[in-house]
C-alpha positions in Angstrom: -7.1 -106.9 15.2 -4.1 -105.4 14.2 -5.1 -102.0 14.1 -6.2 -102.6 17.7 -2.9 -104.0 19.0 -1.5 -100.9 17.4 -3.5 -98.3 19.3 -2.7 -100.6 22.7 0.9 -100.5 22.0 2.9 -98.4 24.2 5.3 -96.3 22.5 9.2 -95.5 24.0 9.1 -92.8 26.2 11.4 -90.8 24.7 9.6 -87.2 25.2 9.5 -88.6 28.8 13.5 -89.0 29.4 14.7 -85.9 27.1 12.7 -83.8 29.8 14.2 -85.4 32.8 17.2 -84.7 31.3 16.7 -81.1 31.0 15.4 -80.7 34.0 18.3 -82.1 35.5 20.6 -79.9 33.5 18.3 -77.1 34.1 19.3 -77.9 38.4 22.9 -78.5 37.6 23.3 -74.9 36.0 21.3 -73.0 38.8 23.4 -75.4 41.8 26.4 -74.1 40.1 25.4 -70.5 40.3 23.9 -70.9 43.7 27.0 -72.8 44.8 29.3 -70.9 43.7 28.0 -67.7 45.0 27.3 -68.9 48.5 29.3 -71.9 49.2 28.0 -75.3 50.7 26.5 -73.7 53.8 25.0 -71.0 52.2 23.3 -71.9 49.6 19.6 -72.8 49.2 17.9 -75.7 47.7 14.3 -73.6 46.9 16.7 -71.3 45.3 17.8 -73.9 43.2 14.5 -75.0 42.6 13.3 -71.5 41.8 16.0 -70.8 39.1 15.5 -74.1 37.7 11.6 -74.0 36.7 11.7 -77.1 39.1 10.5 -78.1 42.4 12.6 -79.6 45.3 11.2 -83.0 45.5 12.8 -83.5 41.9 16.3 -82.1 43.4 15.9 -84.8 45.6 15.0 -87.5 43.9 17.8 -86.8 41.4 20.4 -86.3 43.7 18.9 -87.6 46.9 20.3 -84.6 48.9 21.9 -80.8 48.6 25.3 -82.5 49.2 24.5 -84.6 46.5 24.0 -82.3 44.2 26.8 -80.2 44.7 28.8 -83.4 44.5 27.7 -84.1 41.3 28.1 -80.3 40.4 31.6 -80.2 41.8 32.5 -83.5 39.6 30.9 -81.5 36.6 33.2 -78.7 37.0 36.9 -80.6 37.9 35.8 -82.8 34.8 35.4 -80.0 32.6 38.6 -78.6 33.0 40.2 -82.0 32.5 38.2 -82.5 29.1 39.2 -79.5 28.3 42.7 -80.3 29.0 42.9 -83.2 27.2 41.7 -81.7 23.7 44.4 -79.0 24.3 46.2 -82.2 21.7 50.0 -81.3 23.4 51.6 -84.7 22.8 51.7 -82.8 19.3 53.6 -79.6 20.5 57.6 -79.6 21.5 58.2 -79.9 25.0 58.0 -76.0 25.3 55.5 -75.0 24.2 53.1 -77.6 25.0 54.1 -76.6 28.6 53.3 -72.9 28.0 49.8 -74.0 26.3 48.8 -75.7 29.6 50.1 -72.6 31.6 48.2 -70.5 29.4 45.2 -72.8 29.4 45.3 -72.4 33.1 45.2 -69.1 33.5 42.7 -68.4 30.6 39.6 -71.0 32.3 40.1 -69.6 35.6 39.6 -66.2 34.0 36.3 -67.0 32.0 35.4 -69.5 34.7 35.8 -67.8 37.9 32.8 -70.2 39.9 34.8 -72.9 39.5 37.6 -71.6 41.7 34.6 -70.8 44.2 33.9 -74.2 44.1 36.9 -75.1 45.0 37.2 -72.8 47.9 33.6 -74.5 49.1 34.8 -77.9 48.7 38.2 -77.3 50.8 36.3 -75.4 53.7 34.5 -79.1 53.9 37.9 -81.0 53.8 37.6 -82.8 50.7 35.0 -84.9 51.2 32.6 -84.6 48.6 35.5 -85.5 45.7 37.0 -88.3 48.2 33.8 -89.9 46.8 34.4 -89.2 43.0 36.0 -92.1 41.4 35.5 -90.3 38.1 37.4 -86.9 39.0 40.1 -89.2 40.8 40.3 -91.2 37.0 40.6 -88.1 34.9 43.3 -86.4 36.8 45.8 -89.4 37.1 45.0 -89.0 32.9 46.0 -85.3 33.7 49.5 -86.2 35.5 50.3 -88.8 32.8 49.9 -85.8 30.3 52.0 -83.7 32.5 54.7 -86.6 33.3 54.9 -87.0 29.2 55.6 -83.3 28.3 58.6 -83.6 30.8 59.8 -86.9 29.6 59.9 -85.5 26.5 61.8 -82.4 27.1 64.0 -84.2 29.4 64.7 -86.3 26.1 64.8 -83.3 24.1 67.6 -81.5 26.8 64.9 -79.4 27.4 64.0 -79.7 30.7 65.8 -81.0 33.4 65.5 -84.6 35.3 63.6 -84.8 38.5 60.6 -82.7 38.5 57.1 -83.7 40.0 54.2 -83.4 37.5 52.0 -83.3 40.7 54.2 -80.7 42.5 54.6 -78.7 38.8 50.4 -79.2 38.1 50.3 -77.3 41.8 52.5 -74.6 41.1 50.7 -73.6 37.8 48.0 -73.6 39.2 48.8 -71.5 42.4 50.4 -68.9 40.6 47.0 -68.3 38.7 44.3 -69.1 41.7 46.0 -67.0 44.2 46.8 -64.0 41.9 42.8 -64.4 40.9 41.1 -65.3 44.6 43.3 -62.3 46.2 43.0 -59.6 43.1 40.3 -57.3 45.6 43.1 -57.3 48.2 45.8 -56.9 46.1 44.2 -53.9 44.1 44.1 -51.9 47.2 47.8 -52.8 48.9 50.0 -52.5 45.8 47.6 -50.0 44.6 47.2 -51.6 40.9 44.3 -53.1 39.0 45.2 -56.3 39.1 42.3 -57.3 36.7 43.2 -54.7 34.3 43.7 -55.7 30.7 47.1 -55.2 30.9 47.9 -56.7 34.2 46.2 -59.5 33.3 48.4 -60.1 30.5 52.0 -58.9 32.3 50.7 -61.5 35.0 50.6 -64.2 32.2 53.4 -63.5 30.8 55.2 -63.8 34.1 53.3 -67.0 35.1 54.6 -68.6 31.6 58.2 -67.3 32.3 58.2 -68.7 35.8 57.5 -72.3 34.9 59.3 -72.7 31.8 62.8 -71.0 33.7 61.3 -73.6 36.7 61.7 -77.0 34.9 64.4 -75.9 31.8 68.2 -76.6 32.4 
């Protein structure tokens, strides 16, 4: 009798939810190249399917519907960055140079992830309103500005930096000194007649973005 309950037991299934869960992550990484090739509007859910080994019925009962999925794709990709942020460990570093790490950071993940600018661009041609939704990337960048608002306390302390400064207003400026320099290089090849994604431009542009904020926020 034992034996017999054995064979009629059912068994967790485990098999079962590993492969949901690479399927999912199988559509995630296909929605994020599709997306972030063709925008919103332009991009195609058999596609998706296609490069994903999946079908589109599983698209949607994952993520209910193509803006569903690329809001969960665009909450993948702001919440990257902020990880990534976060284990740059700066509470560690002097005033200084914890702000030149972040400026550096910046530049550096926009360079060797250039989709996530394009998702960006996506997500601000529709207003906001897929992140308006995201409690999670709203969470993880008020942890962002509190790392930002600590490195100027500190150098304020230190006599580093001076008093006043926005963390929001300085996180937008780092960044806009990198995105626009990146999203306009084509354009800007051709009228100052440089390679702006040259090995050396890149790093001349660095060095200038890391010059910039550090003579912005220093007394």
């Amino acid at each position: 009798m034992a034996a017999t309950r054995t064979k009629t037991e059912k068994k967790p299934e485990k098999p079962r939810i590993r492969d949901a869960e690479a399927t999912k992550a199988r559509i995630l990484a296909a929605a994020k190249r599709e997306f972030a090739r063709n925008g919103l509007g332009g991009a195609r859910v058999d596609v998706i399917a296609e490069r994903a080994s999946a079908n589109k019925r599983m698209i949607y009962h994952y993520f209910e519907s193509k803006d569903g999925l690329f809001q969960t794709v665009l909450e993948e990709a702001y919440l990257d960055i902020r990880t990534a942020e976060q284990k740059l460990d700066l509470d560690h570093l002097d005033p200084r140079t914890a702000l030149e790490s972040l400026v550096r950071f910046t530049w550096t993940y926009y360079i060797r992830n250039p989709e996530f600018i394009t998702l960006v661009n996506s997500e601000n041609l529709h207003r906001g309103k897929h992140l308006q939704k995201s409690e999670s990337v709203k969470a993880a960048n008020r942890r962002f500005v509190s790392m930002v608002s600590a490195i100027l306390d500190r150098g304020v302390a230190s006599g580093a930096f001076r008093t006043g400064i926005d963390p929001v207003q300085l996180n937008i400026t780092i960044a806009a000194i990198g995105y626009y320099y990146l999203t306009n290089r084509f354009t800007g090849s051709v009228v100052f007649e440089r390679d702006l994604m040259a090995k050396e431009a890149l790093e001349e542009r660095l060095a200038f973005n890391i010059e910039t904020v550090l003579r912005l926020v220093s007394v």
